[in-house]
N, C-alpha and C positions, 0 to 999 in steps of 0.2 A: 633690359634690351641693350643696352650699352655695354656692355661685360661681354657681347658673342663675338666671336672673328666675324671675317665676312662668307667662312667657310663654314661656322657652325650657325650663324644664321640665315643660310642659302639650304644646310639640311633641313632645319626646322621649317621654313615655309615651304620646302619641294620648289626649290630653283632660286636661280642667282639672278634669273630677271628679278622677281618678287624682291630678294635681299635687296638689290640697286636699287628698288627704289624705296624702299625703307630708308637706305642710306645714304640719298640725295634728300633725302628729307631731314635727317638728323644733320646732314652738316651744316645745315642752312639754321639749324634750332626751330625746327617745326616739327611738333609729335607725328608720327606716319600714323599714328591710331585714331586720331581727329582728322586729322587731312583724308584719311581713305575711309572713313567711316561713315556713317548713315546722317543725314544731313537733320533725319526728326530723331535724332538722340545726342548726335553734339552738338554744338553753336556754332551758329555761321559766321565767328570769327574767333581765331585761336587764341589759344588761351597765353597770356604774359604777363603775369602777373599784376599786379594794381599799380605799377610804373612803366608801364608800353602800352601802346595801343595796338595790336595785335591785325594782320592783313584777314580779307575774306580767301574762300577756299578758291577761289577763279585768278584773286592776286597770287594766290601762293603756285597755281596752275600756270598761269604766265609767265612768271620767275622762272620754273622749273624747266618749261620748254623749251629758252630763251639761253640754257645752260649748255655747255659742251656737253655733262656727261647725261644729260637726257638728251633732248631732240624731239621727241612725243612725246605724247598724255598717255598713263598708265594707269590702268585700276588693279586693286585688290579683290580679289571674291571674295564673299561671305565666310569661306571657309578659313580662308587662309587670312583674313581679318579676326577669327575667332582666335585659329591659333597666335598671333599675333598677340592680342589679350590674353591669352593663357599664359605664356612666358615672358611677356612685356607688362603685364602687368598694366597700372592707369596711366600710364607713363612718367618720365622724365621728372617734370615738373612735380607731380603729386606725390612720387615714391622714394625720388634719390635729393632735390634740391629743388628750394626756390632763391626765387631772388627779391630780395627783401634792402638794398638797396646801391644808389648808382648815384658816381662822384664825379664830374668832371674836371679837369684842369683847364686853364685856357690854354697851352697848344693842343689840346686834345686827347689826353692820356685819360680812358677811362677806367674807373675801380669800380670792381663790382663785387659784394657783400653776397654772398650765398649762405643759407639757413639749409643745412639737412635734416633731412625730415626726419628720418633714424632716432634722431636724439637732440634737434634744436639748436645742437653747436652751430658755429658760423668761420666761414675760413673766406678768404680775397684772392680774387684773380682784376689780371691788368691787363687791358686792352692797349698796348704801345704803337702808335702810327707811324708812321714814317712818311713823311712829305717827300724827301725825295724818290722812294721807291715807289710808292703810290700805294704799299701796301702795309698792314701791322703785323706786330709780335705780341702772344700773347703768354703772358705770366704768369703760370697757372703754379696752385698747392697741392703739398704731396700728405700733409699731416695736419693735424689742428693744433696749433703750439709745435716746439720743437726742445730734445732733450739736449742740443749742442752747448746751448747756453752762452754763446759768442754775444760780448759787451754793447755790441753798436746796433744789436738787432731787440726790437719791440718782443719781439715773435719767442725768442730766445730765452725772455722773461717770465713765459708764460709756461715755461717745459711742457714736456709731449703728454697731451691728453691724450688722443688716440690716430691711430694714421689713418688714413685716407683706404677706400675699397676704390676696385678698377672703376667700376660707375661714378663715385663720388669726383673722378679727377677727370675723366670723359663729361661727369655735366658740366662743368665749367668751360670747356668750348664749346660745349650745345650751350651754353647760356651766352657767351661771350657772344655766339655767330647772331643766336636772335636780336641780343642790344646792337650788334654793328649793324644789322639789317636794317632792323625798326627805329634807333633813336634819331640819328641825322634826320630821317626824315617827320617823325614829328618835333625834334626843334626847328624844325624850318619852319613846319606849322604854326607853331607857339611863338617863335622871336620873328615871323616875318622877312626869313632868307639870312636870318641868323645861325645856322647849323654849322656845329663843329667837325670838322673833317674826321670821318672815322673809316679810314681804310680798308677792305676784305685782309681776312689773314689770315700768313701765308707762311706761319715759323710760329715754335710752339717752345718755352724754356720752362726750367723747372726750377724758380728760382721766386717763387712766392713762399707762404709760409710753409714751415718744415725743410728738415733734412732728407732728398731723395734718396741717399743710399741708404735709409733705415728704415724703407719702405718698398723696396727693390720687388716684390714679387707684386706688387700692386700697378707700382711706374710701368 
């Protein structure tokens, strides 16, 4: 689902309403196939792996209204929910990456450990804040290991296992946006108005693991 433009996923559903909202739904890191799906066959709260707690479908309906690029509640038909599962497959989470786990600093720089499902590997993306702009950068990989082999980098010692697919590098801001969403506010939960400032983000670098020019038709 994340490999389509917004023009090749407006063909496959028959209209670019349908796509918009598939794709207000991925930036937020909320599967559209759970959100717009049948309420007696997925769970009344999305799915986040065993490290978030995950909003109900009405949270995620209010969020959405509440946005500039909605404004209304939009459904899916049957149909086009079907196709949707035909070339999206179980989504996101079960097909391209999970998130297996999440490191904070105390100004707020969050690292997040992603497991591909494909083959188990695991590559890092960074969620960087920024206090005075109000908003983050995020630090996403292009490959798993890197062939460059430059001295001061971890990453570099490990030479290039394999590079990254276009989905593999788009789940990492679908995973990034769900932890910016969901974590402040369950530490707040947890530490009792202890929550780390984790900004929306709004700038995107390629400057996690691997070499992006040896990956150019993926980036």
């Amino acid at each position: 689902l994340l490999s389509y433009t917004f023009e090749e996923l407006s063909e496959h559903l028959g209209g670019t309403g349908k796509a918009k909202a598939c794709w207000d739904c991925l930036r937020m890191g909320i599967d559209p196939i759970w959100y717009y799906g049948s309420a007696d066959t997925y769970p009344s709260h999305e799915t986040a792996g065993d490290l978030l707690q995950g909003w109900s479908r009405q949270a995620v309906e209010e969020h959405l209204v509440a946005t500039s690029t909605r404004g209304s509640a939009t459904t899916l038909g049957i149909k086009t929910l079907q196709l949707l599962e035909d070339f999206g497959g179980a989504g996101v989470e079960q097909e391209i990456a999970k998130l297996s786990q999440i490191s904070v600093s105390p100004d707020g720089t969050t690292k997040l450990l992603l497991q591909l499902v494909s083959d188990g590997l695991e590559v890092e993306t960074v969620i960087i804040p920024w206090e005075d702009r109000g908003k983050s950068t995020l630090c996403v990989s292009s490959q798993v290991g890197c062939k460059q082999g430059c001295t001061f980098c971890s990453t570099g010692r490990m030479g290039r296992l394999r590079s990254l697919t276009t989905a593999e590098i788009l789940a990492q801001m679908y995973w990034a946006n769900k932890v910016q969403r969901l974590l402040p506010q369950q530490q707040q939960q947890q530490q009792d108005g202890g929550a780390v400032p984790l900004h929306p983000i709004d700038n995107c670098v390629f400057m996690g693991m691997g070499e992006p020019a040896d990956n150019i038709p993926a980036v």
